[in-house]
ZAPAKE-521732 format. One record per residue (C-alpha): residue in three letters; z negated, y, x. Coordinates in steps of 0.02 Angstrom, whole numbers, padded with zeros to 5 digits, always signed. Example, Ala and Ser with C-alpha at 12.3 -4.5 7.8 and 13.67 -1.06 7.14 Angstrom:
BEGIN
ala-00390-00225+00615 ser-00357-00053+00684 
***
This chain:
BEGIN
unk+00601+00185-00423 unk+00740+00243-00504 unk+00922+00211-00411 unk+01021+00341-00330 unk+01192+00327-00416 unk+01092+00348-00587 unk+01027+00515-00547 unk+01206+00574-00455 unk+01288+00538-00617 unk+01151+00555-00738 unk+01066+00705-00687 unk+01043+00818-00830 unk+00997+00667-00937 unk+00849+00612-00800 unk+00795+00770-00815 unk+00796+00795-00986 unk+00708+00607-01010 unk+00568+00656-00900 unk+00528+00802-00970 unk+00453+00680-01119 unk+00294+00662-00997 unk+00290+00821-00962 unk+00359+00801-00789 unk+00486+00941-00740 unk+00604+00830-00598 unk+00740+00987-00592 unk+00664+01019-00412 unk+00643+00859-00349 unk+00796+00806-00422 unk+00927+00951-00337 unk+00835+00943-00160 unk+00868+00753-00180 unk+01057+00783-00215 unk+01071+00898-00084 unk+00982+00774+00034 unk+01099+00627-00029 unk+01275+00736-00037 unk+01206+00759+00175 unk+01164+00575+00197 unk+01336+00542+00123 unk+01413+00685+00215 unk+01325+00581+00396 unk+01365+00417+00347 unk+01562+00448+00325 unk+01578+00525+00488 unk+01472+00393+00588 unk+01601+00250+00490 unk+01752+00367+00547 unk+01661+00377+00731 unk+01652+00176+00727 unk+01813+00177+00681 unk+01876+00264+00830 unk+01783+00169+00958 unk+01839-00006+00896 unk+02012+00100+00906 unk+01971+00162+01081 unk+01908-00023+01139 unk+02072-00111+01114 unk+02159+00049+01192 unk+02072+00058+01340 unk+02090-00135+01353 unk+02283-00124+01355 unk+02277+00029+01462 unk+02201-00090+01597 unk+02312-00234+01574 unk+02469-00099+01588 unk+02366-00032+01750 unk+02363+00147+01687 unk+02194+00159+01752 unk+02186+00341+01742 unk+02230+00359+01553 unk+02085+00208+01535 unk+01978+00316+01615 unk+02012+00441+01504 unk+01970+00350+01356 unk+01823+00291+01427 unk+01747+00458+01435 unk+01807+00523+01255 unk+01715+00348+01198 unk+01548+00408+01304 unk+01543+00564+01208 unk+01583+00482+01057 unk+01451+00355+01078 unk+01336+00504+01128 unk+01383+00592+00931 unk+01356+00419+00847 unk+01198+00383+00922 unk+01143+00548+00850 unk+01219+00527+00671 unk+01135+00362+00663 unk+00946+00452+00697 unk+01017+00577+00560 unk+01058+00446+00446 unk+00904+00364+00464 unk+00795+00539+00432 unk+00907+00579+00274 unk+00859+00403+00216 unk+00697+00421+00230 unk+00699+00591+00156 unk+00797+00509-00003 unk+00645+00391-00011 unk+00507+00494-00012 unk+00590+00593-00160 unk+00620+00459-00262 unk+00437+00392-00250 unk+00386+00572-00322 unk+00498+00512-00475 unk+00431+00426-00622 unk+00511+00301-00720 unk+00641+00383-00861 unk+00539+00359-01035 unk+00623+00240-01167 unk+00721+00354-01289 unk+00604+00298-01430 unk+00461+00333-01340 unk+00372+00499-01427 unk+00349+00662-01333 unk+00185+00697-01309 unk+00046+00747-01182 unk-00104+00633-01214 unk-00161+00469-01303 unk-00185+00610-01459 unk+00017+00590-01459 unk+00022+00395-01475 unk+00111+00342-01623 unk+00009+00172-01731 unk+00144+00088-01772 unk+00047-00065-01826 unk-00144-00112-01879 unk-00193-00280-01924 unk-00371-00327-02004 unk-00503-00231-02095 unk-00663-00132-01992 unk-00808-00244-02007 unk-00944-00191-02125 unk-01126-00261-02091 unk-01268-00277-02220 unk-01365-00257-02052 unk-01374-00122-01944 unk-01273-00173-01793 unk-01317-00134-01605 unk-01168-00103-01456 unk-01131-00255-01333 unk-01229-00204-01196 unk-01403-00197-01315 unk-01312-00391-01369 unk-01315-00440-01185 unk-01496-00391-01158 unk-01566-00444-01296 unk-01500-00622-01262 unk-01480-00612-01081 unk-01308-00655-01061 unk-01247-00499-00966 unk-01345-00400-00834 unk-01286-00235-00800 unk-01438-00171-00687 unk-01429-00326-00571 unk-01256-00278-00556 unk-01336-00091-00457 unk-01434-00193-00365 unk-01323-00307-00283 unk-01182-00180-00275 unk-01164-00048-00405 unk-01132+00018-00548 unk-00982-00069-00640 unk-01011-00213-00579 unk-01117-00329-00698 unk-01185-00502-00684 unk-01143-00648-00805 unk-01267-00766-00843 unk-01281-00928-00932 unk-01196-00894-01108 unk-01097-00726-01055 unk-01036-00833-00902 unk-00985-00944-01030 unk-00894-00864-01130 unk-00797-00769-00973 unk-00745-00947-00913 unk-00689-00993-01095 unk-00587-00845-01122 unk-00513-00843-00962 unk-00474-01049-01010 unk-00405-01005-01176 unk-00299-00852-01135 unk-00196-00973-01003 unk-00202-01123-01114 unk-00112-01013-01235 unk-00003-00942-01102 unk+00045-01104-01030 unk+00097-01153-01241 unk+00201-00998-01218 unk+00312-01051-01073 unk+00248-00953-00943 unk+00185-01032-00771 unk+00016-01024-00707 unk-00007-00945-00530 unk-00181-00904-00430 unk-00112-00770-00317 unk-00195-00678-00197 unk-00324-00541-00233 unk-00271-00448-00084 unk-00102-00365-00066 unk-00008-00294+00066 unk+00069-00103+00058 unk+00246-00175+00027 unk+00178-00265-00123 unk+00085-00095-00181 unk+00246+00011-00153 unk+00363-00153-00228 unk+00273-00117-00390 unk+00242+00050-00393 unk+00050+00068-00355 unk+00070+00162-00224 unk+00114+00309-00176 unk+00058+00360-00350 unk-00121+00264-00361 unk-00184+00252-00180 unk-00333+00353-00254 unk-00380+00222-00407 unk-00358+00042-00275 unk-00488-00032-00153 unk-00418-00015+00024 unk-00473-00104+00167 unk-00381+00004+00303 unk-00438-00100+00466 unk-00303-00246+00397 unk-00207-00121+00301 unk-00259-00230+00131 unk-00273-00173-00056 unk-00393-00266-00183 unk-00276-00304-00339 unk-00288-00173-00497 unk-00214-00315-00611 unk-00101-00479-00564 unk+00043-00384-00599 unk+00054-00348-00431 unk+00043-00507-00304 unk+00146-00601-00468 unk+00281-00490-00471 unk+00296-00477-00284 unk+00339-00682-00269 unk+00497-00598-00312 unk+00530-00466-00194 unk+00670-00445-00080 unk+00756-00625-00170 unk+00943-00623-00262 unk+00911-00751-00411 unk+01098-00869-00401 unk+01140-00820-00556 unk+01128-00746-00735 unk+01056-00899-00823 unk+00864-00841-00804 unk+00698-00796-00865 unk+00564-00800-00781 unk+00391-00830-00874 unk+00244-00807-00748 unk+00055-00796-00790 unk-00110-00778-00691 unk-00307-00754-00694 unk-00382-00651-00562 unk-00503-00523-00550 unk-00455-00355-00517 unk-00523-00185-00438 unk-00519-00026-00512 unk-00596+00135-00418 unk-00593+00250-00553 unk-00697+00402-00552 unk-00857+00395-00614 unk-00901+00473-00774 unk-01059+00474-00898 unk-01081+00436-01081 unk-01058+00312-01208 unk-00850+00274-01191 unk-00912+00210-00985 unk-01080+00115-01051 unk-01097-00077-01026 unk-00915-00160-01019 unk-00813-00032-01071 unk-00767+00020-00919 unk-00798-00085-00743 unk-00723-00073-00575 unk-00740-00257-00575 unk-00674-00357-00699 unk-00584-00523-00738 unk-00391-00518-00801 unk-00268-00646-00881 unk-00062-00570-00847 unk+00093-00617-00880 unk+00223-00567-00800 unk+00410-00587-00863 unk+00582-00557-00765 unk+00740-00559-00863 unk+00911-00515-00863 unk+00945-00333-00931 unk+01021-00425-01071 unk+00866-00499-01134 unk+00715-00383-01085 unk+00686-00299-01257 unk+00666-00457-01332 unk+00558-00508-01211 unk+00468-00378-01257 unk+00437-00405-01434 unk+00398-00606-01386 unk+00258-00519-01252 unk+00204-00403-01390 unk+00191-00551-01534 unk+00087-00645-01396 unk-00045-00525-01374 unk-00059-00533-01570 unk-00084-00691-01582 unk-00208-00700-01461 unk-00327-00567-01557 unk-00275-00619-01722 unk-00353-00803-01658 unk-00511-00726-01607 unk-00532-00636-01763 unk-00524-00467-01700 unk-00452-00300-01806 unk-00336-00230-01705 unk-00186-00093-01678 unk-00051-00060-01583 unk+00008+00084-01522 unk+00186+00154-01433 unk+00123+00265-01308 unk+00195+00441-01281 unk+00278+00493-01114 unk+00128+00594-01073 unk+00005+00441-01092 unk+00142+00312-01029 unk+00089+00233-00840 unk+00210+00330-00703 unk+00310+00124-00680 unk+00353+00099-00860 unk+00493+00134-00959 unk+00396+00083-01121 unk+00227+00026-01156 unk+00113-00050-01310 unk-00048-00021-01298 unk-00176-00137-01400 unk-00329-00076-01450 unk-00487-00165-01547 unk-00599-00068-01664 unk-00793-00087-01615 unk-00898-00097-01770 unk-01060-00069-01680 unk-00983+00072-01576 unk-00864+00137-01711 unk-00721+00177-01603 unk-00566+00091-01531 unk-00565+00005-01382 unk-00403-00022-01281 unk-00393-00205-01227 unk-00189-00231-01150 unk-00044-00143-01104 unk+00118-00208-01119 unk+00263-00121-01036 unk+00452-00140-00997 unk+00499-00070-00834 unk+00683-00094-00815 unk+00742-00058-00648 unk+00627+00041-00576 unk+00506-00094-00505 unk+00659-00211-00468 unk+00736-00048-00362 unk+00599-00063-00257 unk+00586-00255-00238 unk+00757-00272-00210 unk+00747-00405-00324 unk+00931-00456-00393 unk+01023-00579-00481 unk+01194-00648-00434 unk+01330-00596-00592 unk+01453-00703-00633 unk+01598-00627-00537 unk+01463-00651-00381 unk+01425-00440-00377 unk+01235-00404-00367 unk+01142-00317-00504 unk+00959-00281-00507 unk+00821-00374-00631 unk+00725-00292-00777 unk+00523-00334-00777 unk+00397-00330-00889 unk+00199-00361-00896 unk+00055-00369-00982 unk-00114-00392-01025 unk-00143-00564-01102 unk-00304-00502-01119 unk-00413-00414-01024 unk-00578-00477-01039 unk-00730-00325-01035 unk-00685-00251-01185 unk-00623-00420-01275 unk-00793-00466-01238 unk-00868-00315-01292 unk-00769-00327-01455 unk-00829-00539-01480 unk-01010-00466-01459 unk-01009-00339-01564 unk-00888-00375-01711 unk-00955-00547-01733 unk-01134-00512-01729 unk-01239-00604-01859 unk-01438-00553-01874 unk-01448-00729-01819 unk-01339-00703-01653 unk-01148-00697-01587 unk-01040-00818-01685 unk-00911-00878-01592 unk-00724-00891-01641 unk-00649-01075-01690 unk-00527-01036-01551 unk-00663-01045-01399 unk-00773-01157-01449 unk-00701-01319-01383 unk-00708-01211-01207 unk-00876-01129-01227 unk-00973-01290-01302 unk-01067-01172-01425 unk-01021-01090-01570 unk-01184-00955-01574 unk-01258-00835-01434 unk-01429-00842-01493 
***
């Protein structure tokens, strides 16, 4: 969330930056000055009022010890009514608090200034496209005619056992799930980043640490006997190892990565752009996660950015990039790259990874710190991504690299998949 002191001193500039997603804070943001100037208003009389009784406690003891028992008495009862007040500032303390909270949780992150103004994902700006669109002597067919045709995915077993967007892998498409999955850590591991299997499972701290919830309770699976989420991405149990911990000191960076699968309720819609893997509520996810010294997280960044390229340029895939506009840019992030791969057979883009810069705003919450040198605390930047997500990757290997003969497999997986054709 963003921090307090940034929107007492910075208010006409928080306002101004969120107006980029089309978000107009000038409410929010003058109740919630009002509410703090009252919270600081409270809390300065409730330190004068503690103040006085310490005062009033080594008064009353000397007024014993002098056996001026009436004047002790005296103070005794001027400290029960004070006592009385405090107890009532502290409730009203507390309530102001709270109230501060629940304002700045109706705040999104303050876009990046070079992030475009803009309303939807028509606003995006390409700022980079690498590869040619596939031409075919042939005419192709989309991913999920591919996975019947050589029974490697199976979407309608998937209804059956649960429902839609849910498929079933079998024998080659389990295959090549496993072998991306291998490859996309492999690669991350190469990169510096450590490998975590978290928890798929999260409590509402971790939702709220980074910023899930309150603003997607709608989109996650919730399991409300045990007061349990299912996971949107790894993002969220990775990040979390972090929360509510002061790092020693400014030498860091912290490289994390994870596979897990992750739950998405989204709401259900018909037509081609939700057919087959392009969109699931089920799916299987490799993240990394970075935390970094203020200092250091653009570059991180870029490194997180050149990463993602890498992977799709070793899979062979035609891909873009695109900076999001603040109307299109997730409520967290300060900045985000999207990634998208062009589907020959379906002739449109597909997005495949997100890779955002958060600054503060998740570290606010977490309370996750760093110790500077002159031993003050200051608060971490983050940063995650996609590194990839796997439908759509999938969808892209199946139908980009069809052959009339079958799915030709990149150099890249075939030491993990054992094959190099779906036939």
């Amino acid at each position: 969330m963003l921090e307090i002191q940034r929107i007492r001193t910075e208010k006409e500039s928080v306002i101004a930056g969120l107006k980029k997603r089309n978000f107009d804070a000038t409410e929010i943001v003058e109740s919630l000055i009002t509410v703090d100037q009252q919270w600081r208003n409270s809390k300065t009389e409730l330190e004068n009022i503690s103040a006085e009784l310490n005062i009033l406690a080594k008064e009353i003891g000397n007024l014993m010890k002098q056996g001026k028992i009436e004047e002790a008495n005296a103070a005794k009862s001027k400290t029960s009514e004070l006592k009385e007040k405090e107890a009532g500032l502290k409730i009203n303390v507390d309530e102001l608090d709270a109230q501060i909270i629940q304002f700045l949780y109706q705040l999104p992150n303050v876009p990046n200034e070079i992030v475009p103004t803009g309303k939807s994902e028509e606003d995006n700006i390409n700022v980079l496209e690498v590869g040619r669109k596939r031409t075919f002597d042939f005419t192709p067919i989309p991913h999920w005619e591919i996975c019947k045709k050589f029974d490697i995915i199976d979407f309608e077993l998937g209804v059956k056992i649960t429902g839609a967007g849910f498929p079933v892998y079998k024998g080659k498409g389990a295959k090549l799930q496993r072998a991306l999955i291998a490859f996309f850590l492999d690669e991350a591991e190469k990169a510096g980043y450590t490998e975590y299997t978290p928890p798929i499972m999260v409590n509402e701290a971790s939702c709220y640490g980074t910023g899930q919830l309150p603003d997607k309770e709608g989109q996650m699976y919730h399991d409300k006997r045990d007061n349990l989420y299912l996971i949107p991405t790894a993002e969220v149990p990775l990040t979390n190892i972090y929360r509510d911990v002061i790092l020693p000191s400014e030498e860091f960076s912290i490289k994390m990565t994870g596979y897990t699968p992750c739950f998405r309720r989204e709401a259900g819609a018909y037509g081609s752009h939700v057919r087959g893997l392009n969109r699931l509520h089920q799916f299987d996810k490799v993240e990394i996660v970075r935390i970094e010294h203020p200092s250091n997280s653009e570059k991180a960044l870029e490194e997180m950015v050149d990463h993602v390229k890498n992977l799709l340029e070793k899979l062979g895939l035609h891909y873009r990039i695109l900076r999001l506009c603040g109307g299109d840019t997730g409520f967290a992030s300060a900045l985000t790259y999207d990634f998208e791969v062009y589907s020959a057979a379906q002739e449109k883009w597909l997005e495949v990874s997100s890779v955002s810069m958060f600054n503060t705003f998740q570290s606010s919450r977490l309370k996750l710190r760093f110790k500077t040198n002159d031993k003050k605390t200051q608060l971490c930047h983050t940063l995650n991504g996609s590194a990839l997500a796997l439908p759509r990757i999938v969808a892209s290997l199946l139908e980009n690299h069809q052959t009339p003969q079958g799915v030709v497999i990149p150099e890249a997986l075939r030491k993990f998949t054992g094959f190099d054709l779906i036939d």
